[in-house]
C-alpha positions in Angstrom: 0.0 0.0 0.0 1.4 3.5 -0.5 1.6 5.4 1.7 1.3 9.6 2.3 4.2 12.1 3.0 3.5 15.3 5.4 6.4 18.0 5.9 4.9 18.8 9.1 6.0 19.2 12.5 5.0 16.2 15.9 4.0 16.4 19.3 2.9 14.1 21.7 0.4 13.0 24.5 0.0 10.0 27.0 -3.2 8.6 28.0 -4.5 6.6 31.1 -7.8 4.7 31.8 -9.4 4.3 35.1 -11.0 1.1 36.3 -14.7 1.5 35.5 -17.3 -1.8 36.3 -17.3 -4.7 38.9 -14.6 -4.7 40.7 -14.2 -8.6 42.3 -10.8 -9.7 44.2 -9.3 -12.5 46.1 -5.9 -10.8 47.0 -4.4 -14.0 45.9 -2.2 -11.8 44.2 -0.3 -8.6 44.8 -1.9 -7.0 41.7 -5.5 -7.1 43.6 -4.0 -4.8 46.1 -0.8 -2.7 44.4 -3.5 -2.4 41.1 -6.8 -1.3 42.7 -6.8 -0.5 46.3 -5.8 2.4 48.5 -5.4 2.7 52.3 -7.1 6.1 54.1 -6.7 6.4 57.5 -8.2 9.6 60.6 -5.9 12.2 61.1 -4.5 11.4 64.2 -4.0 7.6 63.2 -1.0 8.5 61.4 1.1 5.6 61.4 -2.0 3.5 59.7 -1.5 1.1 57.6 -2.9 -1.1 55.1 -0.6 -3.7 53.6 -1.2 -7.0 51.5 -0.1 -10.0 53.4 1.5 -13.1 50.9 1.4 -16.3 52.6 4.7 -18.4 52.8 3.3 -21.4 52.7 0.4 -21.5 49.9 -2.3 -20.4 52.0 -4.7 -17.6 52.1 -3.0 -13.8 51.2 -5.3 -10.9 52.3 -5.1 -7.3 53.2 -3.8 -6.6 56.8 -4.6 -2.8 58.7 -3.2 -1.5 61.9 -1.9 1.5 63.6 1.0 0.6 65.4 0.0 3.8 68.2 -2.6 3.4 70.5 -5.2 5.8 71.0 -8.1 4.3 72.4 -11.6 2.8 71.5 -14.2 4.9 70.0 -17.1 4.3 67.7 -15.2 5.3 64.6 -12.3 4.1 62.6 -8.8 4.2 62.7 -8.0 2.9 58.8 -9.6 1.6 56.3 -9.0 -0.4 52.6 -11.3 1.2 49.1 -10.8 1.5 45.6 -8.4 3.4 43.9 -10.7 5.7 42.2 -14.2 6.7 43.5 -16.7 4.6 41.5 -20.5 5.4 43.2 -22.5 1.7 43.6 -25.2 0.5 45.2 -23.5 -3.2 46.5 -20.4 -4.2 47.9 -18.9 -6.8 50.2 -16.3 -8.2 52.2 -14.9 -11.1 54.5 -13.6 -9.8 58.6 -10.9 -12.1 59.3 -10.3 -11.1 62.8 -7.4 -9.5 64.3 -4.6 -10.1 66.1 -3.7 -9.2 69.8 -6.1 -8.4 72.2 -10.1 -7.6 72.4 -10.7 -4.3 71.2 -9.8 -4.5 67.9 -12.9 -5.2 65.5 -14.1 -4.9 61.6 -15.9 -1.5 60.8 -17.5 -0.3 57.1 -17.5 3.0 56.6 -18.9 4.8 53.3 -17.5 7.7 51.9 -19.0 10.6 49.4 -16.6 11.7 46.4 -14.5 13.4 48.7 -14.1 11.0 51.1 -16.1 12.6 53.6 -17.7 9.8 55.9 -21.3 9.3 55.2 -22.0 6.1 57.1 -19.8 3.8 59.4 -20.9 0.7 61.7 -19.1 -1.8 63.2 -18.3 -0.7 66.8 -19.9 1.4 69.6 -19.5 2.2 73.2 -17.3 -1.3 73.8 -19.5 -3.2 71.6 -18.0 -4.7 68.4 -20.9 -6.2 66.0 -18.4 -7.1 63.4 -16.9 -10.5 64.5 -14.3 -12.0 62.5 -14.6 -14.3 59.9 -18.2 -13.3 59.1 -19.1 -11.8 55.4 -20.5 -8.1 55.3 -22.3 -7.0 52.6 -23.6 -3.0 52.1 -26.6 -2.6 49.8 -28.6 0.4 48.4 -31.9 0.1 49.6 -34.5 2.8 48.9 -31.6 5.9 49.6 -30.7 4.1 52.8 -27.3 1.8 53.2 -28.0 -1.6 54.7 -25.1 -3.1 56.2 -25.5 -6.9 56.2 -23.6 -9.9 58.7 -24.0 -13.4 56.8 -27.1 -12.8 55.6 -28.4 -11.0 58.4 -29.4 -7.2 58.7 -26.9 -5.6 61.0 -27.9 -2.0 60.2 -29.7 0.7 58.2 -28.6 4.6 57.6 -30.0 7.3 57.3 -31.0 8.8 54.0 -28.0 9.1 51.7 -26.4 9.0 48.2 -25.0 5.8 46.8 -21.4 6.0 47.8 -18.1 6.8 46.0 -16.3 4.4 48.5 -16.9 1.7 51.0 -14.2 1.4 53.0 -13.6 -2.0 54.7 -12.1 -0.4 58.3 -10.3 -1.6 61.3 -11.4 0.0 64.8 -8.4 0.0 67.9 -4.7 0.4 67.4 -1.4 -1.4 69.1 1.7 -2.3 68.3 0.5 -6.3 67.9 -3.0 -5.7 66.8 -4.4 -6.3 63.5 -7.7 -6.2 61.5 -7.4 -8.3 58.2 -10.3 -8.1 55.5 -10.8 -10.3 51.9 -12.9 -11.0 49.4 -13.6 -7.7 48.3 -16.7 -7.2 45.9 -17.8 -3.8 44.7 -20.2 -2.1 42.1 -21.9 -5.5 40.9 -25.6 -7.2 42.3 -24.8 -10.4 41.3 -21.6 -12.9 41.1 -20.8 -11.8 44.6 -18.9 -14.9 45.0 -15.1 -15.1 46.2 -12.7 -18.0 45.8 -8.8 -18.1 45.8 -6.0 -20.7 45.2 -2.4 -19.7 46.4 -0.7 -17.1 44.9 -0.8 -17.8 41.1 0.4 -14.8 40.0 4.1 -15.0 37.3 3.4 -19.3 39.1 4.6 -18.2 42.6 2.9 -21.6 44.0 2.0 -24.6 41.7 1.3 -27.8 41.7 4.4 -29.7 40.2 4.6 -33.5 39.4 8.5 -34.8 38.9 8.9 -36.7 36.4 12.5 -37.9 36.7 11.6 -37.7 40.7 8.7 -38.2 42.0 8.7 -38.6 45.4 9.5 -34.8 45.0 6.1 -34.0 43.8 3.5 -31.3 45.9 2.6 -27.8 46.1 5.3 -26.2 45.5 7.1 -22.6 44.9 7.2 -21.9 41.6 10.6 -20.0 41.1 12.7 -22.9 42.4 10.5 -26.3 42.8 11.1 -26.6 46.5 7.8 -28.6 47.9 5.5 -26.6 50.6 3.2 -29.6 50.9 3.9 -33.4 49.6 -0.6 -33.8 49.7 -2.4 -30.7 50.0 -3.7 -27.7 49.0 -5.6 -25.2 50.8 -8.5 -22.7 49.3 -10.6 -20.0 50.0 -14.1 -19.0 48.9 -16.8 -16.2 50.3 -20.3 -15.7 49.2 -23.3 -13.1 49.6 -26.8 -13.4 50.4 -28.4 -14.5 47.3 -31.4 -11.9 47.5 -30.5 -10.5 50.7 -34.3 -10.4 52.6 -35.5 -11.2 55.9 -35.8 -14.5 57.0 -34.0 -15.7 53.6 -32.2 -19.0 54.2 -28.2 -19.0 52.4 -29.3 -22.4 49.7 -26.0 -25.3 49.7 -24.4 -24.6 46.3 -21.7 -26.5 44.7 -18.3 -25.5 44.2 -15.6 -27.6 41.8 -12.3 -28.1 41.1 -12.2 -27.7 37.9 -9.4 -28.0 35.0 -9.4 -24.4 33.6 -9.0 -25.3 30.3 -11.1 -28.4 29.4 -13.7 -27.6 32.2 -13.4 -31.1 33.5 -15.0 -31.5 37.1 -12.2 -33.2 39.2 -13.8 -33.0 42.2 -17.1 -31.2 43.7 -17.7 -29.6 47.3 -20.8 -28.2 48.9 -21.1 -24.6 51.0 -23.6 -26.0 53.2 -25.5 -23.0 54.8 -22.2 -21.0 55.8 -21.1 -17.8 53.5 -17.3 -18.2 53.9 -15.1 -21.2 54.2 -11.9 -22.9 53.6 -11.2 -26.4 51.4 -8.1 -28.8 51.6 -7.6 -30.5 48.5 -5.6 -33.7 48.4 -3.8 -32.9 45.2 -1.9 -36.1 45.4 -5.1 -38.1 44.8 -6.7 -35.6 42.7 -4.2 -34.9 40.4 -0.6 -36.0 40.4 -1.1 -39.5 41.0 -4.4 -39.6 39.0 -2.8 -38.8 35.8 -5.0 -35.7 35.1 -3.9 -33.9 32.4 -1.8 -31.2 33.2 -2.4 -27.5 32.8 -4.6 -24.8 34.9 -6.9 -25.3 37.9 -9.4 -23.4 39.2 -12.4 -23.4 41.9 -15.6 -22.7 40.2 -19.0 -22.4 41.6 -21.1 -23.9 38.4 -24.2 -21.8 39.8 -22.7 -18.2 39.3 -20.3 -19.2 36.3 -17.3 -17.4 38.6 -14.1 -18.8 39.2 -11.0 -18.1 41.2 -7.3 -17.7 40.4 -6.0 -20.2 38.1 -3.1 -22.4 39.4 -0.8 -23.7 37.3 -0.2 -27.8 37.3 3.0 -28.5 35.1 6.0 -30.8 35.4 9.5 -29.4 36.4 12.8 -29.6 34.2 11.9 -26.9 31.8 10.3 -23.3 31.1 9.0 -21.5 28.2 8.1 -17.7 28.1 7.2 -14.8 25.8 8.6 -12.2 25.0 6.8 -9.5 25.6 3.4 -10.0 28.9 1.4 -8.1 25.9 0.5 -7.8 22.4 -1.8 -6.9 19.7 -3.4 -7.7 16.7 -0.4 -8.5 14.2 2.5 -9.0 16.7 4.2 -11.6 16.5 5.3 -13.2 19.6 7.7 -15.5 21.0 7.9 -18.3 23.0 11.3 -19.1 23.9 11.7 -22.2 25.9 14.5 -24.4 27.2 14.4 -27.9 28.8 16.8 -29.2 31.6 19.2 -32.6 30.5 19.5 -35.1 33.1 16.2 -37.4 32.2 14.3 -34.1 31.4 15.5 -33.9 27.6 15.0 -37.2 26.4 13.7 -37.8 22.8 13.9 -41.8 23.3 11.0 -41.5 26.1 9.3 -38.4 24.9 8.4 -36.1 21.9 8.3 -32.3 22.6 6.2 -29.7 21.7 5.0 -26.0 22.1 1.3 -24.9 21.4 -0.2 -22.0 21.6 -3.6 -22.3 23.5 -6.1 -19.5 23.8 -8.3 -18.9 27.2 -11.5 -21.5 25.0 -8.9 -23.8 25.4 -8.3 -23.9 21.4 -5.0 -24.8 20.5 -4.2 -22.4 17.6 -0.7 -23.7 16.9 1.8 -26.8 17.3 5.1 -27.0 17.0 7.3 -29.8 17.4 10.6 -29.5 18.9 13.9 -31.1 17.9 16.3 -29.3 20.3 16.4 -28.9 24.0 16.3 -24.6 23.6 15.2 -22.7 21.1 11.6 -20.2 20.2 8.6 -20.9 18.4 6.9 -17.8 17.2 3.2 -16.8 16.7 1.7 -13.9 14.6 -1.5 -12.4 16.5 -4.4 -11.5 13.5 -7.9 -10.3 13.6 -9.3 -13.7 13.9 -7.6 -14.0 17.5 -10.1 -12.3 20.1 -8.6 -10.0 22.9 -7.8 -12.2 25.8 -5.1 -14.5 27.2 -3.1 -16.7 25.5 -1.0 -19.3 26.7 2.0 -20.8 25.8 2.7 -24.7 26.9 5.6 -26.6 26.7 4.4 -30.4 27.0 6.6 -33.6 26.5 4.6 -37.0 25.7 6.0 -40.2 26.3 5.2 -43.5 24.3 1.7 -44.1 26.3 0.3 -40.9 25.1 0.5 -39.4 28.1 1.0 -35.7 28.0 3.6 -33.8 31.4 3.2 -29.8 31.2 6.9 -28.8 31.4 6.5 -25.0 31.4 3.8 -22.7 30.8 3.5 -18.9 30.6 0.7 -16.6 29.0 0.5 -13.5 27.7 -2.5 -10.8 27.2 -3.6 -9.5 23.5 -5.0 -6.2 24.3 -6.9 -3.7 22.0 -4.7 -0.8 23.7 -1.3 0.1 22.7 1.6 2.2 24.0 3.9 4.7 22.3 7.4 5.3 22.6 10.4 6.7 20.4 13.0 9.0 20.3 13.0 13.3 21.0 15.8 14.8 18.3 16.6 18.0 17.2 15.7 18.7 13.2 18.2 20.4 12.5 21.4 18.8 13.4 19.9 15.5 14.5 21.3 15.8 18.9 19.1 14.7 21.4 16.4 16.8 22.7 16.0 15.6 27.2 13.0 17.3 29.0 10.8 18.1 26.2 7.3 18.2 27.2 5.2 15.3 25.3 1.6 15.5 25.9 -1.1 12.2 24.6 -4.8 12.7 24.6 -7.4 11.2 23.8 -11.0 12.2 24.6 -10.8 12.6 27.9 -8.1 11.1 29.5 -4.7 12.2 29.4 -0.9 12.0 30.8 2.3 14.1 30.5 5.8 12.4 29.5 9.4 14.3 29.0 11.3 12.7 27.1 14.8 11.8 29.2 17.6 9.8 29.8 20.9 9.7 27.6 18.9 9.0 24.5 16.0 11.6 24.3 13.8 8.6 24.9 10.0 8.4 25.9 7.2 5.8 26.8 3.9 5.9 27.6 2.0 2.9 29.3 -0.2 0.8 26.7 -3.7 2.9 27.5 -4.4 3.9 23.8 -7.5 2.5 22.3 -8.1 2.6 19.0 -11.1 3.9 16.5 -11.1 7.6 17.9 -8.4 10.2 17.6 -5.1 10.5 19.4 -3.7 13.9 20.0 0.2 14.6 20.5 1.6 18.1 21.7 5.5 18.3 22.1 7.3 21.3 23.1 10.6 22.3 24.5 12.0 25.9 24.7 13.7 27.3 21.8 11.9 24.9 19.5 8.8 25.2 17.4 5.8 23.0 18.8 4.6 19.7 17.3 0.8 19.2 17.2 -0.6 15.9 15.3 -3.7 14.0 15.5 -4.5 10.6 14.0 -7.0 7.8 14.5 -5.7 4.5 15.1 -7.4 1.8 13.5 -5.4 -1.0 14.9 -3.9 -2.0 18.1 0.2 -2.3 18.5 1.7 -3.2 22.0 3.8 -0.3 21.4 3.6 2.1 18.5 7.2 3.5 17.7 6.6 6.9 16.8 10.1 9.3 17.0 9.7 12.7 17.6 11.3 15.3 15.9 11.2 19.1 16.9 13.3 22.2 14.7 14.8 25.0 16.3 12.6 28.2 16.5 16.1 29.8 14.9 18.5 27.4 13.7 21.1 29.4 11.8 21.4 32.4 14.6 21.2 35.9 14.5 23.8 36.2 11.4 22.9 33.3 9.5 21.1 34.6 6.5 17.8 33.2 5.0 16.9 29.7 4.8 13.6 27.3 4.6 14.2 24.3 6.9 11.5 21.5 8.5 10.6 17.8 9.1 9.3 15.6 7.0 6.5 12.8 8.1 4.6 10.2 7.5 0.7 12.1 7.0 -0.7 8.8 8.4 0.8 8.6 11.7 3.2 11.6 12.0 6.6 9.7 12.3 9.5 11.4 10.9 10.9 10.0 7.4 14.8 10.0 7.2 16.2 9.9 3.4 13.3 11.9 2.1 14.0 14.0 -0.6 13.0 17.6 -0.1 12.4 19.8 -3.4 13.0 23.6 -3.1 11.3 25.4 -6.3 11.5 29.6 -6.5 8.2 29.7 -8.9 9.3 33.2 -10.2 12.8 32.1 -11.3 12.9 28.7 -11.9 15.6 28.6 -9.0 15.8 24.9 -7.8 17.6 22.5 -4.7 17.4 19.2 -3.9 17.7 18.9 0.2 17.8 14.9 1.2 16.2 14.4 5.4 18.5 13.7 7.9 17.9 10.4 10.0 15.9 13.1 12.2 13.5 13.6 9.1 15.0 17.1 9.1 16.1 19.5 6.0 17.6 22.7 5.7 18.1 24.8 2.7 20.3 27.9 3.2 23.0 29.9 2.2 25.3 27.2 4.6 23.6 24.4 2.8 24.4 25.9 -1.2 20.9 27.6 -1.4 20.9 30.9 -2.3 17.5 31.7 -1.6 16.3 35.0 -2.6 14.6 37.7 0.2 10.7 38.1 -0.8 10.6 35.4 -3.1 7.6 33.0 -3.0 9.3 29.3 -3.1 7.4 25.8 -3.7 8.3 23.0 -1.6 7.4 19.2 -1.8 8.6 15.9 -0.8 8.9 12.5 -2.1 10.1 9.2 -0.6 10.3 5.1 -2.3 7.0 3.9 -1.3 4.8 6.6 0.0 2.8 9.4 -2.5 4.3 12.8 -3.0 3.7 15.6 -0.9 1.2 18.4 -1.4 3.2 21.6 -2.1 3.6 24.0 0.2 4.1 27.4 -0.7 6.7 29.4 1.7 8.0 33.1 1.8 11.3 33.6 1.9 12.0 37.2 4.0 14.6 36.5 6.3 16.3 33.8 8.4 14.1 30.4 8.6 
């Protein structure tokens, strides 16, 4: 396709996007916390904190608050956990997991308007704590009144108010060895208001590894080095809500499953009974690594509300495989690059080895045999391939057909993209550092400078395509860039270079000259090895200027053009696979 040239000048913009929707977390992993959540505290509780607390072991992580100085019991708060951004909502929930230390210390909810000013709080009054530990609490918009709810039961009722911006989940009392931990957050949704979690899945910090050189060293185990945390068993989490949260309503036994991720085979099924929070040891021996399930991703799912937890990766050890890049978009290509231990692992007279590339249906979309221990298999991402995860799976089958997962990793194809390039100077191609680069798009928008020893900047990938992207550069002493475009397709990152020209390039005593950037009119990138024509239209004067590897020209008196004062001049460009120019018509009355 050819393509059209622009002598114009850039500038650019950086975008973020908020969390908008249902927000649901299990603070199985630190990205539920780090990603969404925000600690506030009173003003005199000023060493508060909230911190997410990763167990060591495989077991249940969840968000831990405290104030390590004590200043008595009241019936208010001393810190509490909400969203990042205020998000108004009519429902949300969470499970009190007690504290630690002595009585005194007990669960509050607090609501919050926009400014988070405290509308509503309940939870403990005049020595009395009604929010026990491990119980699930549930707020709900009822008729301009908050209803604060204790397993299914109504705890309390506000006063008339607006939905809220926040709800906090709160810890009342203070000391050095107290603590109030909360999970299973829910917020902004009516229905799917159940929780489960699996240890820590996130970049495989547990799994569930099956030896196959070894077996006896077989378990739960830490992902980054194989060492086993539990030979048997593994623990997990769930929490539910009322189901229609009225009087006298009984919580119905539901179902829950282990489930493969992938296939959606039931491995095993367990029941809730009448409780609304709970925990379930799973004898993953049994289940799965002596059972000769196939390997891959597990997950709790309650069949009922079509939710699921946290994958967790079951794989065997002696290899890895992972992309390249934790993100892409439509037409990347990406790469697996994989390697597989010797000693019994890499062994083509027991097993054939493969990599495939599986999407979250559980299609695979690609094969690839393998015929040495290391290499990469690549995969090209088109419009047939729906935004989602994709996974990459390193499997070795031995003569029976049986299939061991030797390394897995998965990757996101995204409909937003990033930009990044380079800042340079036009006219003698140096690095331009601090120059302001500004990215917007409709209403969201983020300021880079370009920095470092290159002239480099990035933007995080929050660009969506189909409306237009606007790009304002500037840096003193230099003519702005402005450019707008509409993206049509999504790139994990969008090189686009940036070139700004001196406001005067040849100095005070440099004599006339007609100087700019040349760029691509789709996207405004700079073109290097353009050629530039410089036409006087009343004299037939004529120079041929070729773009730096800024996209850059100059045409003056230093340059062999002897450009005339008060002469109109005509000015195109032209480039090996891209249209001509438009002309642009330029006076020349004194220096550039």
């Amino acid at each position: 396709m050819v393509k059209r040239l622009l002598v114009v000048l850039l500038i650019v913009i950086a975008l973020t996007i908020s969390i908008v929707g249902a927000t649901n977390l299990n603070f199985q992993n630190p990205t539920d916390f780090n990603s969404h959540m925000q600690c506030i505290i009173k003003p005199w509780a000023t060493q508060a904190q909230c911190t997410w607390i990763e167990s060591g072991t495989g077991g249940n992580n969840y968000v831990d608050m405290w104030d390590p100085v004590y200043e008595g019991y009241d019936s208010s708060w001393s810190q509490c956990m909400i969203l990042d951004n205020p998000y108004q909502t009519t429902y949300a929930a969470g499970t009190y997991l007690g504290y630690e230390g002595s009585a005194g210390n007990c669960g509050m909810v607090a609501l919050f308007d926009a400014s988070k000013t405290t509308t509503f709080a309940v939870g403990y009054s005049a020595g009395s704590c009604a929010i026990s530990k491990n119980t699930r609490i549930e707020m709900k918009m009822d008729g301009g009144r908050a209803k604060i709810y204790k397993n299914g039961a109504l705890l309390s009722t506000s006063g008339v108010i607006n939905n809220p911006y926040y709800v906090g989940l709160c810890g009342h009392g203070a000391g050095t060895s107290k603590r109030n931990s909360w999970d299973d957050y829910v917020y902004g949704q009516t229905e799917n208001k159940y929780v489960a979690g699996l240890p820590e899945s996130d970049n495989d910090t547990f799994i569930i590894l099956k030896d196959i050189v070894n077996p006896a060293s077989s378990g739960l185990a830490y992902g980054d080095n194989g060492t086993i945390v539990s030979s048997n068993f593994m623990t997990g989490t769930w929490s539910r809500g009322n189901t229609s949260i009225d009087a006298g309503t009984t919580q119905p036994n539901e179902s829950f499953q282990l489930v493969n991720y992938l296939t959606k085979k039931v491995i095993v099924t367990n029941y809730t009974g009448s409780a609304y929070l709970g925990t379930i040891t799973y004898n993953i021996n049994d289940l799965l690594i002596a059972s000769g399930e196939p390997q891959g991703y597990y997950a709790i799912y309650f069949p009922n509300q079509m939710q699921y937890s946290n994958p967790i990766l079951f794989k065997s050890n002696g290899a890895s495989v992972t992309w390249n890049e934790d993100t892409y978009s439509v037409g990347d290509t990406g790469t697996a690059i994989y390697y597989i231990l010797s000693g019994g692992y890499w062994d083509t007279s027991l097993y054939s080895y493969r990599v495939s590339i599986v999407d979250s249906y559980g299609q695979y979309l690609q094969n690839t045999s393998l015929t040495a221990s290391s290499g990469s298999v690549d995969f090209t991402f088109t419009e047939d391939n729906p935004e989602g995860v994709y996974y990459a799976i390193l499997t070795a089958t031995n003569h029976d057909g049986y299939e061991y997962i030797l390394g897995s990793d998965y990757a996101t194809l995204v409909s937003y993209f990033a930009y990044g390039g380079y800042v340079n100077n036009g006219y003698n191609t140096s690095i331009i550092t601090d120059a302001n680069i500004t990215i917007t798009q409709g209403l969201t928008a983020a300021e880079i400078l370009s920095s470092g020893y290159d002239g480099n900047y990035s933007s995080s990938p929050v660009f969506s395509t189909g409306s237009s992207v606007f790009f304002n550069a500037t840096k003193t002493g230099f003519k702005p860039y402005q450019y707008s475009f509409t993206p049509l397709a999504a790139k994990s990152v969008k090189n686009l270079n940036i070139t700004l020209y001196p406001l005067d390039p040849l100095g005070e005593y440099g004599g006339i000259g007609i100087g700019g950037v040349v760029r691509d009119a789709t996207i405004g990138r700079p073109l290097p090895g353009a050629t530039v024509y410089v036409y006087n239209t009343s004299t037939a004067e004529s120079y041929t200027k070729t773009t730096n590897v800024a996209g850059g020209y100059i045409c003056s008196i230093g340059d062999l053009c002897s450009l005339v004062p008060n002469q109109m001049y005509k000015i195109n460009a032209s480039k090996t696979g891209y249209n001509t120019s438009i002309d642009y018509n330029v006076l020349a009355f004194g220096r550039v």
